[in-house]
ChimeraX commands (.cxc) that place a marker at each C-alpha (Angstrom):
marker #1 position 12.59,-126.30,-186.87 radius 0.5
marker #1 position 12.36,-122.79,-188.26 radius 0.5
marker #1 position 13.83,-122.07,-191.78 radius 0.5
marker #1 position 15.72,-118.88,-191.89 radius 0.5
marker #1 position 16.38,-117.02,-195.26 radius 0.5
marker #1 position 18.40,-114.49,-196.90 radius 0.5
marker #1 position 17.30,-112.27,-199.31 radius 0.5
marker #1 position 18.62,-109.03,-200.87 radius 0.5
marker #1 position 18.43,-107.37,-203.91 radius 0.5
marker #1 position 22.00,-107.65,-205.87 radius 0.5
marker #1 position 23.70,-106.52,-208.42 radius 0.5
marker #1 position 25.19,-108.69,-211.35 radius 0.5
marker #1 position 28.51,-108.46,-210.19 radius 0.5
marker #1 position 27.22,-109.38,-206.76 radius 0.5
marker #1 position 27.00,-106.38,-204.25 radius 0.5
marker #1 position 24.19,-105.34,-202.58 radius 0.5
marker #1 position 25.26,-101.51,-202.07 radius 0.5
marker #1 position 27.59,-99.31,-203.05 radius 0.5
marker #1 position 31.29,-98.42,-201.43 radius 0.5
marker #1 position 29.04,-95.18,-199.80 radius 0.5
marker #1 position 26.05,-97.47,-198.79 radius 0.5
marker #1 position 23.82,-96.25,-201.23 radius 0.5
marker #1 position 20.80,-98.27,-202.59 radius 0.5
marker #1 position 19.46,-95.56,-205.26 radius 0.5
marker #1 position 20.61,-98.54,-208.29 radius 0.5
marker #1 position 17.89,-100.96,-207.20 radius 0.5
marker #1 position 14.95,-100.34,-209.55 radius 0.5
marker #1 position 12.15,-101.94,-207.29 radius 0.5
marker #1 position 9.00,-101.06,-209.02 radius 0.5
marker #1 position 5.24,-102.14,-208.72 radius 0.5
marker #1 position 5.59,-105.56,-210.24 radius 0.5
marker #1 position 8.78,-106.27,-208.14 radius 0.5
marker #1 position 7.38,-104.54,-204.78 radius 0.5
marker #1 position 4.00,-107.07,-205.23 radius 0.5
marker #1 position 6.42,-109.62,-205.51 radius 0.5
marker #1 position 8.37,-108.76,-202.17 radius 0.5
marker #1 position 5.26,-108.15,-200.40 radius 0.5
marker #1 position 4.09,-111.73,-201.40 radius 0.5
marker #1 position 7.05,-112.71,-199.72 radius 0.5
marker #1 position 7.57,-110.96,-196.57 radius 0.5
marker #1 position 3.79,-112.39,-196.10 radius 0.5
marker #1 position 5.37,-115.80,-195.96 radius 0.5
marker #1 position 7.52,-114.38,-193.05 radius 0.5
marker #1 position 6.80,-115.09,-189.22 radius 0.5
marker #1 position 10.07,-112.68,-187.94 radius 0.5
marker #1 position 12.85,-110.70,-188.89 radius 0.5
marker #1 position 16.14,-110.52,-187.94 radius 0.5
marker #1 position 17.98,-107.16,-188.49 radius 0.5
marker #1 position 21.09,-105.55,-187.44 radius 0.5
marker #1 position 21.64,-101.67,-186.52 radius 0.5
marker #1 position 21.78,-100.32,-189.58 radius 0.5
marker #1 position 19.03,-102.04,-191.24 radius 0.5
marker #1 position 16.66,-101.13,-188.85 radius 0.5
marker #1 position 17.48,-97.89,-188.47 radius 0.5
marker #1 position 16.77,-97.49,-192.44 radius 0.5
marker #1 position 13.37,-99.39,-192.45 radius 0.5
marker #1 position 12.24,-97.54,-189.03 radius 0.5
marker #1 position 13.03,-94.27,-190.57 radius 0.5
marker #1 position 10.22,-94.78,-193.33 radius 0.5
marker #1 position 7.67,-97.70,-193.30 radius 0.5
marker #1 position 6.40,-97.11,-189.88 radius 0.5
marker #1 position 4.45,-94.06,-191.25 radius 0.5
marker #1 position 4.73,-95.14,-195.44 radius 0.5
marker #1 position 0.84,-95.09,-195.62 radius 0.5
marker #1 position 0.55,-91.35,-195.22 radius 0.5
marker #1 position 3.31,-90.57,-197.36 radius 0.5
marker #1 position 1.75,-89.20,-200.36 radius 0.5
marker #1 position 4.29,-90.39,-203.29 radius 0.5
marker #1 position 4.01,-93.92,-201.70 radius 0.5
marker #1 position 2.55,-96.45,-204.14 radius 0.5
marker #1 position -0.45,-98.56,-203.19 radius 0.5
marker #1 position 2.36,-101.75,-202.89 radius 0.5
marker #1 position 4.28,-99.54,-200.99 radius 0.5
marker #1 position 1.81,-99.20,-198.50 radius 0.5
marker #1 position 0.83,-102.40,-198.65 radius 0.5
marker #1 position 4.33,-103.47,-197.45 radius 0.5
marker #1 position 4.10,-100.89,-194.65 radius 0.5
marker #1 position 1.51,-102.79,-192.81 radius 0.5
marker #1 position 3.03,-106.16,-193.49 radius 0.5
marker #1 position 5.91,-104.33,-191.94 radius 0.5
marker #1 position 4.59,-103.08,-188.74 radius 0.5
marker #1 position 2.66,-106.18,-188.08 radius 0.5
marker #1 position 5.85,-108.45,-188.83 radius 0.5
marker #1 position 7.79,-108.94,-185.42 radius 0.5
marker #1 position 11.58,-108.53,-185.93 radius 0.5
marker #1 position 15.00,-109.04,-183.46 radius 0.5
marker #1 position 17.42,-106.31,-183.88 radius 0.5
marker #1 position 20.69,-107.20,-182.98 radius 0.5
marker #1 position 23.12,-104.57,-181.62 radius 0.5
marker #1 position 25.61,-103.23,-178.68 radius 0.5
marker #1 position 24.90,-99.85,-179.38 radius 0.5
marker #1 position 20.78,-98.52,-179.72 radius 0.5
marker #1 position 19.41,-97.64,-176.08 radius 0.5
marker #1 position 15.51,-99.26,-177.84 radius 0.5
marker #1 position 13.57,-100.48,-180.97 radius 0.5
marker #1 position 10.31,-99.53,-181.36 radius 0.5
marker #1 position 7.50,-100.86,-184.16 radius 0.5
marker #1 position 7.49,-104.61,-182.83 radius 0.5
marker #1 position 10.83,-105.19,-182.29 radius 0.5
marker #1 position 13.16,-106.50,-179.98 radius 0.5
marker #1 position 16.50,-105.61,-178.69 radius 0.5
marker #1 position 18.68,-108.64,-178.19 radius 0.5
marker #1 position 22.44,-107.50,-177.16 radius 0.5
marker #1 position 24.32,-111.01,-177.43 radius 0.5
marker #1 position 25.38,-113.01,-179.74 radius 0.5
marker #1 position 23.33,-113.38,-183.03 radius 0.5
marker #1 position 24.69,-116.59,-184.12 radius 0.5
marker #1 position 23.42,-118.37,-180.96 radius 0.5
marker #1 position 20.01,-116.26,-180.52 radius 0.5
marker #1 position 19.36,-117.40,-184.28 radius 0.5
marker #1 position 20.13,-120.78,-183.37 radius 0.5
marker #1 position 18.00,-120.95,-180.30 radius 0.5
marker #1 position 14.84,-118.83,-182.29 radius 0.5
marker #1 position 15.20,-121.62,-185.25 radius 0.5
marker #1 position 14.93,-124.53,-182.65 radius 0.5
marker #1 position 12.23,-123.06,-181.31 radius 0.5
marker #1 position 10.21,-122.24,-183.95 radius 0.5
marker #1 position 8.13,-123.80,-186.96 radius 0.5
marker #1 position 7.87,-120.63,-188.99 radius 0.5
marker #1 position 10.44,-118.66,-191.30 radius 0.5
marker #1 position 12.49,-115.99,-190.62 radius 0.5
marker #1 position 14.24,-113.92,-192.65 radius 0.5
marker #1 position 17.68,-112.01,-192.11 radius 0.5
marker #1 position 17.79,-108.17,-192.90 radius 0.5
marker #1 position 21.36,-106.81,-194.40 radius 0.5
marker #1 position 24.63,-108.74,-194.99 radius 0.5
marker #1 position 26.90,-108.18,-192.47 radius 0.5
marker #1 position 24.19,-110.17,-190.23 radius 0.5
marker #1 position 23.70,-112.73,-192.79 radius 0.5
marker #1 position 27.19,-113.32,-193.12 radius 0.5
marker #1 position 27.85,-114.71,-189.54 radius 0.5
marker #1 position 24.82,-116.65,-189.66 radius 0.5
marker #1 position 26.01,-118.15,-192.97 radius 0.5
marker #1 position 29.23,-118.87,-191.77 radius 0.5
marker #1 position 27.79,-120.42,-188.41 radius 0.5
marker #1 position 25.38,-123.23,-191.17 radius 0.5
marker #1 position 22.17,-121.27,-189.98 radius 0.5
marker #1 position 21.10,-120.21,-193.29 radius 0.5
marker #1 position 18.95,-122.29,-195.14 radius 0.5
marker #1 position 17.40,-120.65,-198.27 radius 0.5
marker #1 position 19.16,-117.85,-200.47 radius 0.5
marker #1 position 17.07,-115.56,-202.39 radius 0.5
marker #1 position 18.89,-113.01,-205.05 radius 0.5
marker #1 position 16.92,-110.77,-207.10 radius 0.5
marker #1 position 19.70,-110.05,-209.75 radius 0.5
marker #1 position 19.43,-106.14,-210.80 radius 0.5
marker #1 position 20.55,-105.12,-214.71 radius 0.5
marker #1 position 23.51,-103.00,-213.40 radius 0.5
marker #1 position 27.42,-103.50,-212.19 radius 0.5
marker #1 position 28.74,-101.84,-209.67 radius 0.5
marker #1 position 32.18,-102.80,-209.71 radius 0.5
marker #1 position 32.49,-102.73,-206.02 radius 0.5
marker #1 position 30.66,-102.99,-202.74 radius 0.5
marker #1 position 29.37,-104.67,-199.82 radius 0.5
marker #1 position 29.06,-108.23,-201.58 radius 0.5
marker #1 position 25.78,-110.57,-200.83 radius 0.5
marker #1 position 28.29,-113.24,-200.19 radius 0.5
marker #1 position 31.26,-112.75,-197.61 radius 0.5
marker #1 position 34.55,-115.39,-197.67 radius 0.5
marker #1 position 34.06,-118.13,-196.85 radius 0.5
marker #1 position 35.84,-120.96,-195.23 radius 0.5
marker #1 position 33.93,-123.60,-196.39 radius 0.5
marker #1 position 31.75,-124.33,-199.86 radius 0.5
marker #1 position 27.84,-124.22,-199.12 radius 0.5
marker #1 position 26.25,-126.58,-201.91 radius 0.5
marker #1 position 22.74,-125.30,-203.18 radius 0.5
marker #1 position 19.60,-126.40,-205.19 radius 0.5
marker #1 position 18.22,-124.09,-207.18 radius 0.5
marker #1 position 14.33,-124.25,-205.92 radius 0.5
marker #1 position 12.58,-121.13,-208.37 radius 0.5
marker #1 position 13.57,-118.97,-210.63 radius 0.5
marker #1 position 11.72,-115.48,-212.43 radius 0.5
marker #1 position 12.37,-113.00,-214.95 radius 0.5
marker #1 position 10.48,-109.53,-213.58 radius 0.5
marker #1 position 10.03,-106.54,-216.78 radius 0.5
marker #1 position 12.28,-104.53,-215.26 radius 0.5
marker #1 position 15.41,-107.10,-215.99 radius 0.5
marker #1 position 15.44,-108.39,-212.31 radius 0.5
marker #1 position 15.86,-112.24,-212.56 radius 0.5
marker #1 position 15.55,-113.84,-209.34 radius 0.5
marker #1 position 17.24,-116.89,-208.38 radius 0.5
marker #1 position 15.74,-119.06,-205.16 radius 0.5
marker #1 position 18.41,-121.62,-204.21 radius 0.5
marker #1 position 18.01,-123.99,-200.95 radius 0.5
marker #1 position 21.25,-124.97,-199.07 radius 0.5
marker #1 position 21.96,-128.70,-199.28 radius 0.5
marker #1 position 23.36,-131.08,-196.45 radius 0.5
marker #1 position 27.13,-130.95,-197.04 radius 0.5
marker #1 position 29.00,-133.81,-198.34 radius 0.5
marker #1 position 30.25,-134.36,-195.15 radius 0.5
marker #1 position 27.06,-134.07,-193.39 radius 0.5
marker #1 position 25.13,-136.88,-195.78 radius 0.5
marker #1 position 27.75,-139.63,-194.69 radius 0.5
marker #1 position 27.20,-138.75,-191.10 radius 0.5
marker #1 position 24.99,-141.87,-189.87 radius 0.5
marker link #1:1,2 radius 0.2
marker link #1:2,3 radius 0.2
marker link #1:3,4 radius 0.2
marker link #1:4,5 radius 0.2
marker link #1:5,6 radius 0.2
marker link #1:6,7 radius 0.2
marker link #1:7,8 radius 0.2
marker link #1:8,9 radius 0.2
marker link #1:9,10 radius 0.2
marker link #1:10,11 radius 0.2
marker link #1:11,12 radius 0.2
marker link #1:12,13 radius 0.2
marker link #1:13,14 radius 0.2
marker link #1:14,15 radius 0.2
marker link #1:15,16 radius 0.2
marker link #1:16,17 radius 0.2
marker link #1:17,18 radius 0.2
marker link #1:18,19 radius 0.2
marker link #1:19,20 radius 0.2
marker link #1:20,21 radius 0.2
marker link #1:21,22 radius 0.2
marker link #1:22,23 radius 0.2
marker link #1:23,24 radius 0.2
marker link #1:24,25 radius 0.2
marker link #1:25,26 radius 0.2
marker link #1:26,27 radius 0.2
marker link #1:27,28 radius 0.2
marker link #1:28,29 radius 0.2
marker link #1:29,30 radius 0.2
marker link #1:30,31 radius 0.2
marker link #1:31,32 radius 0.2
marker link #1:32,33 radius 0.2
marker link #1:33,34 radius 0.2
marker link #1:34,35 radius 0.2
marker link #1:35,36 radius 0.2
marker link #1:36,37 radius 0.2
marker link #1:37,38 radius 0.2
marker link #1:38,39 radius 0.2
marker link #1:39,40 radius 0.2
marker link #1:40,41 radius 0.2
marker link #1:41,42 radius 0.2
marker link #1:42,43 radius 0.2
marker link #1:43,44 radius 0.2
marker link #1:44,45 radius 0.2
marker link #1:45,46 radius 0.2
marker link #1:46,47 radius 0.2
marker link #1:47,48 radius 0.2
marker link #1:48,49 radius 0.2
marker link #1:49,50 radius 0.2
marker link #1:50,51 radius 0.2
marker link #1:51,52 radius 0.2
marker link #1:52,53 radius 0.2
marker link #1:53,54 radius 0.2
marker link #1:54,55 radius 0.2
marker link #1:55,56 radius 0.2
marker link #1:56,57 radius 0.2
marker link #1:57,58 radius 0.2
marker link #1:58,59 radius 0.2
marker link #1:59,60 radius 0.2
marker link #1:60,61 radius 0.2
marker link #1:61,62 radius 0.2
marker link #1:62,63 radius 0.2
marker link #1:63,64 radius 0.2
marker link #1:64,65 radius 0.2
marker link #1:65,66 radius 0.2
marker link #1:66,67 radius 0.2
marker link #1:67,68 radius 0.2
marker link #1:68,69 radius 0.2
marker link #1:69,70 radius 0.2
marker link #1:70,71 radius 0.2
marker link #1:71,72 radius 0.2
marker link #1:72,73 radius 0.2
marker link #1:73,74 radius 0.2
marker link #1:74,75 radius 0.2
marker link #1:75,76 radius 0.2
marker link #1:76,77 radius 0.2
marker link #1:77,78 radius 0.2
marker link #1:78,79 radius 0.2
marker link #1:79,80 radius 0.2
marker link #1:80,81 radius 0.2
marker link #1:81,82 radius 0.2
marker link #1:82,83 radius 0.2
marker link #1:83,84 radius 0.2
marker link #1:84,85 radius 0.2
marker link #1:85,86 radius 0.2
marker link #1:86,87 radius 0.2
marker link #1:87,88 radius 0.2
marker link #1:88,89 radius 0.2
marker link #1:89,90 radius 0.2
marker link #1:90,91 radius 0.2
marker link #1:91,92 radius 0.2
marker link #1:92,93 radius 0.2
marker link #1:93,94 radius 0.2
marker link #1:94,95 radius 0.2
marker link #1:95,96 radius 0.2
marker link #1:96,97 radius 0.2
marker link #1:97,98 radius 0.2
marker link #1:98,99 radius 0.2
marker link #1:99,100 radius 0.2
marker link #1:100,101 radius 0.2
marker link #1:101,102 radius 0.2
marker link #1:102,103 radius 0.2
marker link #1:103,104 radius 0.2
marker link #1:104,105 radius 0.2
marker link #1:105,106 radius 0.2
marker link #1:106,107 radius 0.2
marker link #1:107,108 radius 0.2
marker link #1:108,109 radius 0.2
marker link #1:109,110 radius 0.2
marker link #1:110,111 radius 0.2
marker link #1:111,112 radius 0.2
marker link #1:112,113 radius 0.2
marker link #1:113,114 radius 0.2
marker link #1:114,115 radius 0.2
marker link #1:115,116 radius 0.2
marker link #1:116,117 radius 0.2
marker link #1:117,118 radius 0.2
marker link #1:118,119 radius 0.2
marker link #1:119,120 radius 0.2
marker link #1:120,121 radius 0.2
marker link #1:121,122 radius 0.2
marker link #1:122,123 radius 0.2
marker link #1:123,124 radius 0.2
marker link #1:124,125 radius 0.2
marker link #1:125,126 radius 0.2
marker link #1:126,127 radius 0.2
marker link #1:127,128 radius 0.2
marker link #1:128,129 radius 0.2
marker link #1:129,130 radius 0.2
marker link #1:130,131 radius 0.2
marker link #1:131,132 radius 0.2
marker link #1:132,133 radius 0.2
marker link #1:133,134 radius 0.2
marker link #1:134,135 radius 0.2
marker link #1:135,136 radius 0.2
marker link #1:136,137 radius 0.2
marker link #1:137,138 radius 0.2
marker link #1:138,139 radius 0.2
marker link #1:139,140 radius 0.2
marker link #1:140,141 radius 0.2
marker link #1:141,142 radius 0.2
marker link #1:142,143 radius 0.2
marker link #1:143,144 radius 0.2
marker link #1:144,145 radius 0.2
marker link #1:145,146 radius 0.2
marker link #1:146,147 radius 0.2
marker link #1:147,148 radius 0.2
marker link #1:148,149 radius 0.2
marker link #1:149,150 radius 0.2
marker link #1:150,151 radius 0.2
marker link #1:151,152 radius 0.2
marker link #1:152,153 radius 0.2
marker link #1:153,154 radius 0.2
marker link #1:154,155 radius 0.2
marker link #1:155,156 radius 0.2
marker link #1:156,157 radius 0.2
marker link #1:157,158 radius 0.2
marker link #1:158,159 radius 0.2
marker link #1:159,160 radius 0.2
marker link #1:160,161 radius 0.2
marker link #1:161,162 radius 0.2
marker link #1:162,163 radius 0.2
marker link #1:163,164 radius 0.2
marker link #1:164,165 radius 0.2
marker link #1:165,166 radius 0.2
marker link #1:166,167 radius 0.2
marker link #1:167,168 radius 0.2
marker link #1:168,169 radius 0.2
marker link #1:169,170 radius 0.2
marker link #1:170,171 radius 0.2
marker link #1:171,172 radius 0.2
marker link #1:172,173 radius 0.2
marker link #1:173,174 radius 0.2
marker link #1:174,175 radius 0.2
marker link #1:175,176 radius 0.2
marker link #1:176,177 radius 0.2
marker link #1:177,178 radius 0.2
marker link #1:178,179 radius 0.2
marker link #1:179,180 radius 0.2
marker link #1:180,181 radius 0.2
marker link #1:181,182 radius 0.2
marker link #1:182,183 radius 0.2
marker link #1:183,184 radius 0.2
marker link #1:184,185 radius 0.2
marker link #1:185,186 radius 0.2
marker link #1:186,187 radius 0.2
marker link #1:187,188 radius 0.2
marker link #1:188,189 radius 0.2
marker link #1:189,190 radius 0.2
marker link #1:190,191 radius 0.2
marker link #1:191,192 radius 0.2
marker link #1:192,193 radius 0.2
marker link #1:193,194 radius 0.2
marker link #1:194,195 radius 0.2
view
């Protein structure tokens, strides 16, 4: 079974954008972007929602030519393009750059691609990840904690109904003052006595 994972860069009162959307607070610089470009390596497919994809697809496609891009920047481009992804939404006509459109319901297409699959995914953006955590289909959290407070936002984590007990599996201190935290999600309490 596939192991699907969640990672975003946060800030340290837990939101991964502002009220307005905006992502100009995350610092991500060459030590960082090496770091995330080790990682998306490790990835076999993405899962995004609308907006997310419309963000990525508006620059990394064509990040190599851009002349301010750094040399991990570009790096990350290719592993971009060559990374297949499944964009999930009602409203865009296509994808393009290795994607695919899937118009029904993410919870059970993530289900079905995790049964199906030995590899790991990873889910772009939190208003995907948060149905797919509340549906159990999340496996591994991965926060890369940013010096700054926002004092609101879209949070990494949505209510929920239910507790999700974690491990914490890594942990790193970047020079920038990102500390990143890799917890994996335990069986619930419940779920252990289940025989």
């Amino acid at each position: 079974m596939g192991k699907l994972i969640f990672s975003m860069s946060v800030s340290l009162d837990g939101y991964v954008e502002t009220p307005d959307r905006s992502l100009d607070w995350a610092n991500v610089d060459d030590e960082l972007h090496s770091h995330f470009n080790d990682e998306a390596r490790s990835i076999g497919l993405s899962l995004y929602g609308r907006r997310l994809y419309e963000l990525m697809a508006g620059y990394w496609p064509t990040a190599e030519s851009d002349p301010s891009a750094t040399p991990p920047e570009r790096e990350f481009a290719a592993i971009w393009r060559e990374t297949p992804r499944v964009v999930f939404s009602s409203t865009l006509e296509s994808v393009a750059w290795n994607s695919r459109l899937v118009r029904g319901d993410p919870v059970e297409e993530a289900r079905r691609l995790k049964a199906e699959n030995e590899f790991s995914m990873d889910v772009g953006g939190p208003t995907l990840a948060a149905a797919l955590m509340r549906a159990g289909l999340i496996d591994e959290f991965r926060l890369y904690f940013a010096p700054v407070i926002l004092g609101a936002g879209t949070p990494y984590f949505p209510p929920l109904e239910r507790r999700i007990p974690v491990q914490l599996l890594d942990q790193r201190t970047f020079a920038s003052g990102v500390v990143y935290l890799r917890y994996g999600v335990l069986p619930s309490r419940e779920d252990r006595f289940v025989t």
